[in-house]
mmCIF file of the N, C-alpha and C atoms, coordinates in Angstrom:
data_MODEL
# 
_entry.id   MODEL 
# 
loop_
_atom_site.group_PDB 
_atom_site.id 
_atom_site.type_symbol 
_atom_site.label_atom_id 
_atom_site.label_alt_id 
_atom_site.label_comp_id 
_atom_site.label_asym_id 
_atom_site.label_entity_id 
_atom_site.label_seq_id 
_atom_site.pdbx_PDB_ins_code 
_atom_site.Cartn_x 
_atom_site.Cartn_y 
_atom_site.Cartn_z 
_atom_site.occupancy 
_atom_site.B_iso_or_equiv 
_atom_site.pdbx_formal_charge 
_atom_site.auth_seq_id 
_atom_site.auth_comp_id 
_atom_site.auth_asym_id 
_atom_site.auth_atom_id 
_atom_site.pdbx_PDB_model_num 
ATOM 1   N N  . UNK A 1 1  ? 83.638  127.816 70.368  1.00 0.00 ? 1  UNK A N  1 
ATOM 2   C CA . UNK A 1 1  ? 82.502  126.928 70.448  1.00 0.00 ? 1  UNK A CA 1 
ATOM 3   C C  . UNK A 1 1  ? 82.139  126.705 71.913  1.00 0.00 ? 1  UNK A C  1 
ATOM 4   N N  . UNK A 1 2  ? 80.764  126.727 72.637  1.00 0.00 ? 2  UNK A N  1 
ATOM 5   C CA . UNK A 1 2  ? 80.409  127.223 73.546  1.00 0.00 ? 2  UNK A CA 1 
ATOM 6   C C  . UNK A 1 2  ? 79.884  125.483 73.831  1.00 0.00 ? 2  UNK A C  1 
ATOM 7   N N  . UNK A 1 3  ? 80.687  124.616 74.916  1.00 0.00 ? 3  UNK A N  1 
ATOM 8   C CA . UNK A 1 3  ? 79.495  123.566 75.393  1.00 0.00 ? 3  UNK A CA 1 
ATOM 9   C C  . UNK A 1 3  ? 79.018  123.603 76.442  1.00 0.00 ? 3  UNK A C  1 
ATOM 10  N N  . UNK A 1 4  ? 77.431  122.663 76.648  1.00 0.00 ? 4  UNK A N  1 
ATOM 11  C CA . UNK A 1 4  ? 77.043  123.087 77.870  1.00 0.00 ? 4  UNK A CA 1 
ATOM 12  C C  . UNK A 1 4  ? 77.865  122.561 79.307  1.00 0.00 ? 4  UNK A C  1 
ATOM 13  N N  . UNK A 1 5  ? 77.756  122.952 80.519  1.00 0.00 ? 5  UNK A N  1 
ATOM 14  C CA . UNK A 1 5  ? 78.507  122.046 81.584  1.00 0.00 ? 5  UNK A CA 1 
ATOM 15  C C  . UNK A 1 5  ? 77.380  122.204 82.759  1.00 0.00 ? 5  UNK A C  1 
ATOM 16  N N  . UNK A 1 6  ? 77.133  121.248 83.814  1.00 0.00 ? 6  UNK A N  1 
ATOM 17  C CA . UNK A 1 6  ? 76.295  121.132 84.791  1.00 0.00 ? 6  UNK A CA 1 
ATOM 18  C C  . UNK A 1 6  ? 77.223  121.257 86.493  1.00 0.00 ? 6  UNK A C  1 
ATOM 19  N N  . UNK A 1 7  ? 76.984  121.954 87.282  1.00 0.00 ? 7  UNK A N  1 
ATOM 20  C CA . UNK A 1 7  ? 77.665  122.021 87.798  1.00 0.00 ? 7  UNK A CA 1 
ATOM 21  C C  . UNK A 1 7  ? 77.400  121.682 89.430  1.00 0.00 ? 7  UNK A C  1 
ATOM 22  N N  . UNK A 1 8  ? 77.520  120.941 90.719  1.00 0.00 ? 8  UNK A N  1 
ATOM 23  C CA . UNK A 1 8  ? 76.926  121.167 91.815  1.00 0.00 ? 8  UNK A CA 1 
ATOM 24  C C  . UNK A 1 8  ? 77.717  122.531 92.456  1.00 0.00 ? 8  UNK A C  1 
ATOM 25  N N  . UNK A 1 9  ? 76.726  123.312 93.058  1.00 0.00 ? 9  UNK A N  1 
ATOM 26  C CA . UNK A 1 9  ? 77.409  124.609 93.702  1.00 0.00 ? 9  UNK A CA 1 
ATOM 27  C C  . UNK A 1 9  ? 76.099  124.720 95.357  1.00 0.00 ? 9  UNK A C  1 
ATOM 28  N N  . UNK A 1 10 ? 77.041  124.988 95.900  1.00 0.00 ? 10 UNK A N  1 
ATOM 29  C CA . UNK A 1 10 ? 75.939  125.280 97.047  1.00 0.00 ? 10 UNK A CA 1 
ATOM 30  C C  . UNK A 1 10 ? 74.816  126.033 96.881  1.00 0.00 ? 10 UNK A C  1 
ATOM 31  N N  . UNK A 1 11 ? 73.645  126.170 97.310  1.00 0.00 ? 11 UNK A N  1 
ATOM 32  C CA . UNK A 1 11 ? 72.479  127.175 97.037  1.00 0.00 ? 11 UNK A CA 1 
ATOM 33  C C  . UNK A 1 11 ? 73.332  128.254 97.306  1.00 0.00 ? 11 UNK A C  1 
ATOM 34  N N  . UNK A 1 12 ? 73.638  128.928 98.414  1.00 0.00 ? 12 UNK A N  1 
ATOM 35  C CA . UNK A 1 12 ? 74.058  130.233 98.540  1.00 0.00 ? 12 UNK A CA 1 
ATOM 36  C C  . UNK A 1 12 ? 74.824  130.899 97.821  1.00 0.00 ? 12 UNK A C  1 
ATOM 37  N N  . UNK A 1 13 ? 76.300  130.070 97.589  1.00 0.00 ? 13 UNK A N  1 
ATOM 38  C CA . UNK A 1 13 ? 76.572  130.487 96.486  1.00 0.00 ? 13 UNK A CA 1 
ATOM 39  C C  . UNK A 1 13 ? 76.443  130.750 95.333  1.00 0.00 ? 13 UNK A C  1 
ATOM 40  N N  . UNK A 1 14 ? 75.342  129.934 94.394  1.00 0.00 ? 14 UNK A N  1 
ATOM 41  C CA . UNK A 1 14 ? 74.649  130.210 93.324  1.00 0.00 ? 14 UNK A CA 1 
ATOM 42  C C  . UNK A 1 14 ? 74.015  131.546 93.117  1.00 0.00 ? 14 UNK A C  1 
ATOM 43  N N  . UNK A 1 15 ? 73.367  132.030 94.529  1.00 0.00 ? 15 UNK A N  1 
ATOM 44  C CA . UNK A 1 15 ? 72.216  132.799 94.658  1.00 0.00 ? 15 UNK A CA 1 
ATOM 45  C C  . UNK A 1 15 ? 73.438  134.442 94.977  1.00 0.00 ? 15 UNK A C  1 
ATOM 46  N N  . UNK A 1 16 ? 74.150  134.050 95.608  1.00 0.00 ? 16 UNK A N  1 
ATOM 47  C CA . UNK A 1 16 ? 75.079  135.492 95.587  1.00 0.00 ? 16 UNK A CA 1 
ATOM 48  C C  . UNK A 1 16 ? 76.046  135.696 94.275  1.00 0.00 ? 16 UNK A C  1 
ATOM 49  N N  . UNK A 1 17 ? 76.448  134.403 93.539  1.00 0.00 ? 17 UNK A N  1 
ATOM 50  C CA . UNK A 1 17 ? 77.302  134.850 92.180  1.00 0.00 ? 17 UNK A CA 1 
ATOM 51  C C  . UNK A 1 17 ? 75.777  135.235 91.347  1.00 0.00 ? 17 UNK A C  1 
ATOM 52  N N  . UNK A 1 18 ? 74.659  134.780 91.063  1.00 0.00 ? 18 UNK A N  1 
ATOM 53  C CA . UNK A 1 18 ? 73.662  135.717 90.362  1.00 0.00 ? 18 UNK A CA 1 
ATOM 54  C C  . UNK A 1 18 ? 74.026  137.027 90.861  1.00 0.00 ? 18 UNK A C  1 
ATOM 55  N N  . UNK A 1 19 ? 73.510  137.554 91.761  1.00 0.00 ? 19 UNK A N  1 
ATOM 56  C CA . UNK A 1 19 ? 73.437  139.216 92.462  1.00 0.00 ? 19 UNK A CA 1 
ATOM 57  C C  . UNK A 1 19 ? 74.573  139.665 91.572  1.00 0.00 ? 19 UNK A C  1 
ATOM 58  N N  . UNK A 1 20 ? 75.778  138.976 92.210  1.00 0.00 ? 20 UNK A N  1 
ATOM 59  C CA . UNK A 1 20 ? 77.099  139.768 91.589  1.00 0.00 ? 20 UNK A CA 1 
ATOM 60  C C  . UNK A 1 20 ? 76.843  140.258 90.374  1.00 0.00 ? 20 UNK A C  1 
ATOM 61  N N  . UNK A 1 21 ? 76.502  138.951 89.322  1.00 0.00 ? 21 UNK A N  1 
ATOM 62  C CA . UNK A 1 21 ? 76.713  138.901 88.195  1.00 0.00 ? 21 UNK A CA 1 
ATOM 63  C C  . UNK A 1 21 ? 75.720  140.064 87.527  1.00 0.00 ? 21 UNK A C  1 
ATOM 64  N N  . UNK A 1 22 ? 74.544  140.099 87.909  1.00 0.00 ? 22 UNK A N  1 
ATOM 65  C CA . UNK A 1 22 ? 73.381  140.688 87.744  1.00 0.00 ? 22 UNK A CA 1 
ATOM 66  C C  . UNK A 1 22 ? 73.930  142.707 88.152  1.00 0.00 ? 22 UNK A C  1 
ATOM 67  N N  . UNK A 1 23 ? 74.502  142.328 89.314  1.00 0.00 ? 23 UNK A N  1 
ATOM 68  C CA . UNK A 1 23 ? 75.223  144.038 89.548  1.00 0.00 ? 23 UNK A CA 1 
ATOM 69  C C  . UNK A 1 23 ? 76.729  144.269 88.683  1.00 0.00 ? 23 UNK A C  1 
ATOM 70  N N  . UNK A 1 24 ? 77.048  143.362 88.553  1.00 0.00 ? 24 UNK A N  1 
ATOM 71  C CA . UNK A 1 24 ? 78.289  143.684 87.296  1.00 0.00 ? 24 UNK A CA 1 
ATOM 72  C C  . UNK A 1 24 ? 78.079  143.530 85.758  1.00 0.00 ? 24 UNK A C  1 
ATOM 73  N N  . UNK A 1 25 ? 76.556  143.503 85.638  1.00 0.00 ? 25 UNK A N  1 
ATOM 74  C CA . UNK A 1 25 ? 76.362  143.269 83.878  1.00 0.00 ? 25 UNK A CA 1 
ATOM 75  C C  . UNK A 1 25 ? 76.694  142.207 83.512  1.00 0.00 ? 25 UNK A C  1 
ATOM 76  N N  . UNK A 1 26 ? 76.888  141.114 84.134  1.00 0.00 ? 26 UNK A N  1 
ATOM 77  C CA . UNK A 1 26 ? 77.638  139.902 83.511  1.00 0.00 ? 26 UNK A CA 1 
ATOM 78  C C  . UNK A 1 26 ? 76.394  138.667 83.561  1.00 0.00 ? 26 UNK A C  1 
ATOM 79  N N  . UNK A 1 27 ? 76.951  137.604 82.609  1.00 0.00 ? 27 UNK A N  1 
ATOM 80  C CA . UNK A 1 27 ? 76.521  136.481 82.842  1.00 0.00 ? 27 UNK A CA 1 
ATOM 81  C C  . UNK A 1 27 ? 76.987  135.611 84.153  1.00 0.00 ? 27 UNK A C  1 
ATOM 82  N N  . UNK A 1 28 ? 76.134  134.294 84.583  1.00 0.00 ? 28 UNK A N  1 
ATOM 83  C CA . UNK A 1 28 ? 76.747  133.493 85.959  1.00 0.00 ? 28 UNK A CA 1 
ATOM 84  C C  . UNK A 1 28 ? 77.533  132.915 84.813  1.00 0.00 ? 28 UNK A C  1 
ATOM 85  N N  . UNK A 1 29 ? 77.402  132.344 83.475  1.00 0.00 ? 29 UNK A N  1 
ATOM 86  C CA . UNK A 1 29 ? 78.141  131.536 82.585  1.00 0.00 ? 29 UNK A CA 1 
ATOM 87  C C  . UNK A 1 29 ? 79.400  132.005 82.542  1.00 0.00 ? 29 UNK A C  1 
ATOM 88  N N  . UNK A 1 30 ? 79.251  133.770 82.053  1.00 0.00 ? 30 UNK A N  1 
ATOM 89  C CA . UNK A 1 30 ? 80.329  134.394 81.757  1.00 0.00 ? 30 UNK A CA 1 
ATOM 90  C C  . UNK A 1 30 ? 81.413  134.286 82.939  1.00 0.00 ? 30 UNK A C  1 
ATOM 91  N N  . UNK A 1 31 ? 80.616  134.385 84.282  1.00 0.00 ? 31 UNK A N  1 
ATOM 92  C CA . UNK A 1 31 ? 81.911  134.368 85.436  1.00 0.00 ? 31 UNK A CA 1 
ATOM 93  C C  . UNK A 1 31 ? 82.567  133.349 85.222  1.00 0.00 ? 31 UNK A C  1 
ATOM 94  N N  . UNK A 1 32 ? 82.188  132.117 85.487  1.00 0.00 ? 32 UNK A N  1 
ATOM 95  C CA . UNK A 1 32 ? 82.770  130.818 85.680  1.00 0.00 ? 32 UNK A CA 1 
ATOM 96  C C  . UNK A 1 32 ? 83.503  130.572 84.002  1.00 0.00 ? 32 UNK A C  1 
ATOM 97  N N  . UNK A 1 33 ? 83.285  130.944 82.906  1.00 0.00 ? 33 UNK A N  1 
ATOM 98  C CA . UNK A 1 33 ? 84.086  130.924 82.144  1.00 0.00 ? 33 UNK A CA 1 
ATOM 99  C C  . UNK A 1 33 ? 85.184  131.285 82.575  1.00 0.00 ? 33 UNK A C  1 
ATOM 100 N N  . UNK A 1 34 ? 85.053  133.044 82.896  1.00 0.00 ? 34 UNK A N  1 
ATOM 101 C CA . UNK A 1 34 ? 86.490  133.668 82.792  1.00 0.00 ? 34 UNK A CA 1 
ATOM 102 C C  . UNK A 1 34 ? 86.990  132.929 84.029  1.00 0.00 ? 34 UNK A C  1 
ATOM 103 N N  . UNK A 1 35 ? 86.415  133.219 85.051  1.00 0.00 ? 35 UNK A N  1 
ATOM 104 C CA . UNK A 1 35 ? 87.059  132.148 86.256  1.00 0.00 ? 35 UNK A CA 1 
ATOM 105 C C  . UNK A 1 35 ? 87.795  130.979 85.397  1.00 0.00 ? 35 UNK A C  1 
ATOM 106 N N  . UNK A 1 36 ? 87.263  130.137 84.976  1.00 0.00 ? 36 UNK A N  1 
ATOM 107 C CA . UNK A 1 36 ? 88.524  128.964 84.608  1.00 0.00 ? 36 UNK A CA 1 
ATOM 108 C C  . UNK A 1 36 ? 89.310  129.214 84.043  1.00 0.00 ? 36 UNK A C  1 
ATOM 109 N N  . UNK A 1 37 ? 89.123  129.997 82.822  1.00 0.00 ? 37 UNK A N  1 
ATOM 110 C CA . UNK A 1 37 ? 90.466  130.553 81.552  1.00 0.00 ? 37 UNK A CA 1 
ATOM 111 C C  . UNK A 1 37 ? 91.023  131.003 82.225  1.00 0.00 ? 37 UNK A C  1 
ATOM 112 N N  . UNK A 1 38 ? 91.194  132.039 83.767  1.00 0.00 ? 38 UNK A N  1 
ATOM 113 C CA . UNK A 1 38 ? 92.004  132.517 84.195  1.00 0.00 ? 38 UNK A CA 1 
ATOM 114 C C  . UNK A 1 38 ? 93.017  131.611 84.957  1.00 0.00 ? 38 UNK A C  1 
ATOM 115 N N  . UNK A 1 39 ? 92.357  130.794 85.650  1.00 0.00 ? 39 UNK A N  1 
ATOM 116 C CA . UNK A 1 39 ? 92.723  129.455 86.490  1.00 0.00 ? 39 UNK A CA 1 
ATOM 117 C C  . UNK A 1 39 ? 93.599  128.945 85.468  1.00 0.00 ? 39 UNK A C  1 
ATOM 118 N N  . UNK A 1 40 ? 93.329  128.789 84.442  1.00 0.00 ? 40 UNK A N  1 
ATOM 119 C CA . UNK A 1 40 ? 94.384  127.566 83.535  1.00 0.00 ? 40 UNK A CA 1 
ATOM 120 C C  . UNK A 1 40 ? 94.716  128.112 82.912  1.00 0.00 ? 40 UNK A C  1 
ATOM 121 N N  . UNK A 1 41 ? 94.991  129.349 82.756  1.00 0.00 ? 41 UNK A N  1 
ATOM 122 C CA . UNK A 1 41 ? 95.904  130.532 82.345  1.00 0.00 ? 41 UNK A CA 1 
ATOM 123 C C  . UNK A 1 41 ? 97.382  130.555 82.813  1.00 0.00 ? 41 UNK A C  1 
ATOM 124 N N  . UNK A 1 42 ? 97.016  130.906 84.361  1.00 0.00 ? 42 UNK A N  1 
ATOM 125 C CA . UNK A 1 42 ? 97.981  131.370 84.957  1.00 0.00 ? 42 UNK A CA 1 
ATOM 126 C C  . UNK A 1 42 ? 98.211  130.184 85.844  1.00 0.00 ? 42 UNK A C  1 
ATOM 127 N N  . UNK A 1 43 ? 98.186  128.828 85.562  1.00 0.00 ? 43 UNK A N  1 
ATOM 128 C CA . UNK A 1 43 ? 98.693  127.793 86.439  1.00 0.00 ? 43 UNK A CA 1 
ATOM 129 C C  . UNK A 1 43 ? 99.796  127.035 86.225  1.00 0.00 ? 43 UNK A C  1 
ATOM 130 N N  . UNK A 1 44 ? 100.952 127.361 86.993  1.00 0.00 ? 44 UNK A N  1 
ATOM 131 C CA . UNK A 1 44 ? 102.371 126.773 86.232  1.00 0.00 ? 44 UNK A CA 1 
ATOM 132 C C  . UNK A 1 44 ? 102.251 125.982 86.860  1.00 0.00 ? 44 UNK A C  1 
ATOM 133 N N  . UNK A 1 45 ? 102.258 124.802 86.947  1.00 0.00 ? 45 UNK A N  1 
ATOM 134 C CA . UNK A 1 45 ? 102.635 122.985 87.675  1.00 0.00 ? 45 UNK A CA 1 
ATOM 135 C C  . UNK A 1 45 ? 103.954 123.389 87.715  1.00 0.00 ? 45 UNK A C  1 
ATOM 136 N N  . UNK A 1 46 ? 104.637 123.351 86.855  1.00 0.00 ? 46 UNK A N  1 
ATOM 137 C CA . UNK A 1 46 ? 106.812 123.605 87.263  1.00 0.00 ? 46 UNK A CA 1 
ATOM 138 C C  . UNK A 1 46 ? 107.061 124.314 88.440  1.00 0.00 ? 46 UNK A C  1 
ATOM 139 N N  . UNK A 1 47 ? 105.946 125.547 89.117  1.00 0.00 ? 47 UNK A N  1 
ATOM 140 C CA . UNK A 1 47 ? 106.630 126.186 90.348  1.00 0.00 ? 47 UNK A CA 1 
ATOM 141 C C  . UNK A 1 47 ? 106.385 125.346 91.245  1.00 0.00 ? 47 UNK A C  1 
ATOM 142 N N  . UNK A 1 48 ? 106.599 124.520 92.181  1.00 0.00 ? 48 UNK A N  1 
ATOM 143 C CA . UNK A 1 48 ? 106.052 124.118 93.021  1.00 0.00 ? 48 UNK A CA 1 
ATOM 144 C C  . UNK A 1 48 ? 105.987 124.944 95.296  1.00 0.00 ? 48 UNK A C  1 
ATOM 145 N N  . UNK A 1 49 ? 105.339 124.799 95.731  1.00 0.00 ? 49 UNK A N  1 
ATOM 146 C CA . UNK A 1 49 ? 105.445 125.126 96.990  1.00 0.00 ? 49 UNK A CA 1 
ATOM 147 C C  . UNK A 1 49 ? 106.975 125.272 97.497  1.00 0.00 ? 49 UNK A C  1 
ATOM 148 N N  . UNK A 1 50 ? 107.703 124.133 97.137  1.00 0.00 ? 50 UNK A N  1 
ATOM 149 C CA . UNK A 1 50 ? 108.743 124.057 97.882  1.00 0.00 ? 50 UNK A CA 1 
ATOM 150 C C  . UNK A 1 50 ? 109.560 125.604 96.898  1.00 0.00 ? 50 UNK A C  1 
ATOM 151 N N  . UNK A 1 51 ? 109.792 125.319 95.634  1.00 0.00 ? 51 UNK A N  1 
ATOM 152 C CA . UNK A 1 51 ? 110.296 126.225 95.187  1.00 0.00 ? 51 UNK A CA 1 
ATOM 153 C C  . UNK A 1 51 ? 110.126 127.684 95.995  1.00 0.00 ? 51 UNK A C  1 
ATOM 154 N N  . UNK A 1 52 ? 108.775 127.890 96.242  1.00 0.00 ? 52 UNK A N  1 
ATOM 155 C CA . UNK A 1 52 ? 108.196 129.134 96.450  1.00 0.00 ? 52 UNK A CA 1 
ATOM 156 C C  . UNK A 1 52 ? 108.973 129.591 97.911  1.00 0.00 ? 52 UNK A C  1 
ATOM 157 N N  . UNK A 1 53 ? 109.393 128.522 98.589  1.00 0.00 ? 53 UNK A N  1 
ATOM 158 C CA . UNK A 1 53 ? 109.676 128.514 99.946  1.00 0.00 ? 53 UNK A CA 1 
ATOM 159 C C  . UNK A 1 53 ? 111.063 129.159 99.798  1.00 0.00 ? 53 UNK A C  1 
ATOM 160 N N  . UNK A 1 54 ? 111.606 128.001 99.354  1.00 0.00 ? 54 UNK A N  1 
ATOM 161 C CA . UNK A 1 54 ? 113.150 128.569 98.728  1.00 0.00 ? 54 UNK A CA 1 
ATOM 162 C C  . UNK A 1 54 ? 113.748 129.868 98.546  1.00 0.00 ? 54 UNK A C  1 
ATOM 163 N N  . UNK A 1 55 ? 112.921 130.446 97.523  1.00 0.00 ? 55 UNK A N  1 
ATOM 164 C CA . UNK A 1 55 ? 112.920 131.783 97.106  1.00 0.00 ? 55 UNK A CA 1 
ATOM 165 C C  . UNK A 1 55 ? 112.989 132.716 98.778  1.00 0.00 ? 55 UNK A C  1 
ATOM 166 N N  . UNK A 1 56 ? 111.423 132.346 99.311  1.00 0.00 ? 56 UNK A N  1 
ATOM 167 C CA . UNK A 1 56 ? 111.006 132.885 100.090 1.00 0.00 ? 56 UNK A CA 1 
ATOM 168 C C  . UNK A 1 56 ? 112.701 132.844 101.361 1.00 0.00 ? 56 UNK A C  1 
ATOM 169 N N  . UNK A 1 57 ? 113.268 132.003 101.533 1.00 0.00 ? 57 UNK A N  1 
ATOM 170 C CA . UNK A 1 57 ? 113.900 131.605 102.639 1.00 0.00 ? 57 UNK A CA 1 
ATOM 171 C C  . UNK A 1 57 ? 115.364 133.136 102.779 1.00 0.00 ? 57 UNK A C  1 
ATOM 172 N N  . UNK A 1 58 ? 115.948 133.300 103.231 1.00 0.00 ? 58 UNK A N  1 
ATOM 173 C CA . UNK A 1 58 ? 116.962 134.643 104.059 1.00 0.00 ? 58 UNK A CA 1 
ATOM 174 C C  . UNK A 1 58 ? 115.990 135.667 103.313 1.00 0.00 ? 58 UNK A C  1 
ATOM 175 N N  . UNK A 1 59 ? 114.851 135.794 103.063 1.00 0.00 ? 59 UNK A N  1 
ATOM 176 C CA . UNK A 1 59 ? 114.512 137.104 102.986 1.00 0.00 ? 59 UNK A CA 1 
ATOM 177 C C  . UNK A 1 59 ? 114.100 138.025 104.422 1.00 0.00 ? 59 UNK A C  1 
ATOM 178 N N  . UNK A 1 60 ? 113.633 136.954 105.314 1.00 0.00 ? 60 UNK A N  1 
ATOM 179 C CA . UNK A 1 60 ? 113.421 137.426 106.900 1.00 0.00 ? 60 UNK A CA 1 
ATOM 180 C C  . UNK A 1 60 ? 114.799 137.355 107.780 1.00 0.00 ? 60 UNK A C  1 
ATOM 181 N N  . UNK A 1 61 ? 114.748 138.663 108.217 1.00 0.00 ? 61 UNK A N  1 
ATOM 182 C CA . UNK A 1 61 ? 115.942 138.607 108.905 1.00 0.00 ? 61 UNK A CA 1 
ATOM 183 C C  . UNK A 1 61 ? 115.411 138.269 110.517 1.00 0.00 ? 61 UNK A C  1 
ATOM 184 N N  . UNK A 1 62 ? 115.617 137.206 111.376 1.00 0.00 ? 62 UNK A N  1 
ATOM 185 C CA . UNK A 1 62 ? 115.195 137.236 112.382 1.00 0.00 ? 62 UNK A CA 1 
ATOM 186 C C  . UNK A 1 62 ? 116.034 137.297 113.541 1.00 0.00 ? 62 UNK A C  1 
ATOM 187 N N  . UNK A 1 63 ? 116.076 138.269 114.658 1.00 0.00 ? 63 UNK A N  1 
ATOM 188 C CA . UNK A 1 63 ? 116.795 138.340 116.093 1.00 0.00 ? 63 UNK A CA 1 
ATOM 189 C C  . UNK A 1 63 ? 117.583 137.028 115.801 1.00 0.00 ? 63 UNK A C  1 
ATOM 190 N N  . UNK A 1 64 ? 119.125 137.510 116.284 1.00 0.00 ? 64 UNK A N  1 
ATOM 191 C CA . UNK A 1 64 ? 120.221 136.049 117.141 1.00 0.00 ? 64 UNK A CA 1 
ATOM 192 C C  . UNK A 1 64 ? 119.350 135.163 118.150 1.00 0.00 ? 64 UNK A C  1 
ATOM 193 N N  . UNK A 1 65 ? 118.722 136.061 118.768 1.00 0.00 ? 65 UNK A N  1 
ATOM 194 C CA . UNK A 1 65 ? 118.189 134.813 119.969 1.00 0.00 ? 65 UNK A CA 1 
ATOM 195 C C  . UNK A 1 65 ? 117.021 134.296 119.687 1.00 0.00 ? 65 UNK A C  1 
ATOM 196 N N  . UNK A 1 66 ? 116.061 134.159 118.557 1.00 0.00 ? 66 UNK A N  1 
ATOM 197 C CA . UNK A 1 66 ? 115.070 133.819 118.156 1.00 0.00 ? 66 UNK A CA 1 
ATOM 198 C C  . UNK A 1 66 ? 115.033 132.288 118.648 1.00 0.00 ? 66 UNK A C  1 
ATOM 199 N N  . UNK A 1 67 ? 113.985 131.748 119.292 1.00 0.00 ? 67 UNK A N  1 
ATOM 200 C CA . UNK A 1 67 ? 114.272 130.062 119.775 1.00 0.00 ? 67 UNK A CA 1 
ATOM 201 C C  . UNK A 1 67 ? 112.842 129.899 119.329 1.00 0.00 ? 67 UNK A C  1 
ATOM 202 N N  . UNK A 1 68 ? 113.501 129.711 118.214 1.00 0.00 ? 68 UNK A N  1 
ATOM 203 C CA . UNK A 1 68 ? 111.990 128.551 117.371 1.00 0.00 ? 68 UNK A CA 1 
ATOM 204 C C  . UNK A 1 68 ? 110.870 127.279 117.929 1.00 0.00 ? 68 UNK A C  1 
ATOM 205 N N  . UNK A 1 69 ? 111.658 127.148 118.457 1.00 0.00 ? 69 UNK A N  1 
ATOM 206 C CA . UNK A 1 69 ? 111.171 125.938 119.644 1.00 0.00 ? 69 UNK A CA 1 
ATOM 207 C C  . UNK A 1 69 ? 110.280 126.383 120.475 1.00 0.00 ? 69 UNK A C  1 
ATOM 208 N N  . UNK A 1 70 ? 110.817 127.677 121.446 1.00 0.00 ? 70 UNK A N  1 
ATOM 209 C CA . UNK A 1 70 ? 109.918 127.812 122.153 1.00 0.00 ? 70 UNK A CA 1 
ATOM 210 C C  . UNK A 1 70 ? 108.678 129.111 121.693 1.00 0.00 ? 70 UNK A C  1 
ATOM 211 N N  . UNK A 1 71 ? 108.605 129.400 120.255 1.00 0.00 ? 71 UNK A N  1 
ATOM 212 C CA . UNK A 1 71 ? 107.767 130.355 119.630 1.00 0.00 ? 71 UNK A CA 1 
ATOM 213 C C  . UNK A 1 71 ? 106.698 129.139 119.119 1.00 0.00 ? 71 UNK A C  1 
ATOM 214 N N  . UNK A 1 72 ? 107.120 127.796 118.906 1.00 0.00 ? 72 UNK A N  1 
ATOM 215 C CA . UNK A 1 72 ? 106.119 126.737 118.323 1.00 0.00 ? 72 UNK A CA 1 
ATOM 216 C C  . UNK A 1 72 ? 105.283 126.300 119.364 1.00 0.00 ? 72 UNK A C  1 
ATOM 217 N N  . UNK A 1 73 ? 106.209 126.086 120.913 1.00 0.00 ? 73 UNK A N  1 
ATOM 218 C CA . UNK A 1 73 ? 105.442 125.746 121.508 1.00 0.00 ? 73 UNK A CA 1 
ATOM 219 C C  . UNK A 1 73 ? 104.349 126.745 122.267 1.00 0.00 ? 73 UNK A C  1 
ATOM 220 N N  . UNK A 1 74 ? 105.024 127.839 122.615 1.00 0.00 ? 74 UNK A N  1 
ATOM 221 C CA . UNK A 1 74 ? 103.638 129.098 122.748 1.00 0.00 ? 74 UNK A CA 1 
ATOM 222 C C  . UNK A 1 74 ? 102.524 128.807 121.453 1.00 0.00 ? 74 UNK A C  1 
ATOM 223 N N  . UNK A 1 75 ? 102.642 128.821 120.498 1.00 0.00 ? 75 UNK A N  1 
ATOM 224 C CA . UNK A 1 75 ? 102.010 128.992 119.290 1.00 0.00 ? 75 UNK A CA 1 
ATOM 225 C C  . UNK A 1 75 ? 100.947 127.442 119.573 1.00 0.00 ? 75 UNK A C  1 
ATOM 226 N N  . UNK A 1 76 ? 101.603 126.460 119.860 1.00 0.00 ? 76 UNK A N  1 
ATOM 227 C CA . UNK A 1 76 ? 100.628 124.943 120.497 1.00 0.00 ? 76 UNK A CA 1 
ATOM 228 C C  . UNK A 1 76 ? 99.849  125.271 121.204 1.00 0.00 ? 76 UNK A C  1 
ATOM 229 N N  . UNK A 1 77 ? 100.547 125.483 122.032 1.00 0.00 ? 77 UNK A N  1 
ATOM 230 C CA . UNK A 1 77 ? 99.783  125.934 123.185 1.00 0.00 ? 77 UNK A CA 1 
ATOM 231 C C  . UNK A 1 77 ? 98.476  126.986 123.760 1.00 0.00 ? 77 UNK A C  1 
ATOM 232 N N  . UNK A 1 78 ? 98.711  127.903 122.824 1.00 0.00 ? 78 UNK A N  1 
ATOM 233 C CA . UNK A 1 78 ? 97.765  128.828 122.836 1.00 0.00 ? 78 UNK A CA 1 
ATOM 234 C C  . UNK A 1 78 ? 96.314  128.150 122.206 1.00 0.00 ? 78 UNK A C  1 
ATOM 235 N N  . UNK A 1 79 ? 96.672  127.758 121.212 1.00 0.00 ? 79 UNK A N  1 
ATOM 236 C CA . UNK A 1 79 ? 95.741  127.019 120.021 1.00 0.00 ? 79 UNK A CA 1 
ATOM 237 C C  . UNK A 1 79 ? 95.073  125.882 120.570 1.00 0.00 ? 79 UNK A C  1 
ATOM 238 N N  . UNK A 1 80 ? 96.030  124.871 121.323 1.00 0.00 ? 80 UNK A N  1 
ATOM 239 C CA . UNK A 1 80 ? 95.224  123.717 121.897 1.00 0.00 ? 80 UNK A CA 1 
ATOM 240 C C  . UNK A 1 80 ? 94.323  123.781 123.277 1.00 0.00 ? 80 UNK A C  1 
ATOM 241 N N  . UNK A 1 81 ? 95.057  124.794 124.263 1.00 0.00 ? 81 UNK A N  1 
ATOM 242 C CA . UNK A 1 81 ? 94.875  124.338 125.488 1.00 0.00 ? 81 UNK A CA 1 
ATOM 243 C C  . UNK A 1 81 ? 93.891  125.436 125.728 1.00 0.00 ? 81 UNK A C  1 
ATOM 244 N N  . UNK A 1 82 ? 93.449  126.292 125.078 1.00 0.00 ? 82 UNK A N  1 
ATOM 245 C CA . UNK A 1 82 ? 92.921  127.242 125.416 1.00 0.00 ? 82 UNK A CA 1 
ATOM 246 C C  . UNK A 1 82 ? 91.213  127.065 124.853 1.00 0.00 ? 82 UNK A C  1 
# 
């Protein structure tokens, strides 16, 4: 069962998901359908970031002398002062 929904979207974007939609045979409805079913498809709330980190963590092997400290502060520094 199909209801209607109203949506705010920027002009531009409206005007380039038509094109798309229009060069892929599709509806703008049809995108943003599958767009959400896919979204709340594949959205586990139970994994969270930190988990992901976790996992993620001794998979990088980094140099003995690696000084984190001073790779953050180059990394500040570049970004702020420049």
């Amino acid at each position: 069962m199909s209801k209607k929904l109203t949506l705010n979207v920027d002009e531009n974007v409206i005007e380039k998901a038509k094109i798309y939609a229009q060069k892929t045979g599709r509806s703008l409805s049809g995108l943003v359908e599958n767009y959400l079913k896919n979204l709340v498809d594949h959205h586990h709330p139970e994994i969270t970031l930190e988990d992901k980190i976790t996992r993620l963590s001794g998979k990088i092997q980094l140099p003995a002398d690696f000084d984190e400290d001073k790779i953050l502060k180059e990394y500040f520094e570049e970004k702020h002062l420049k």
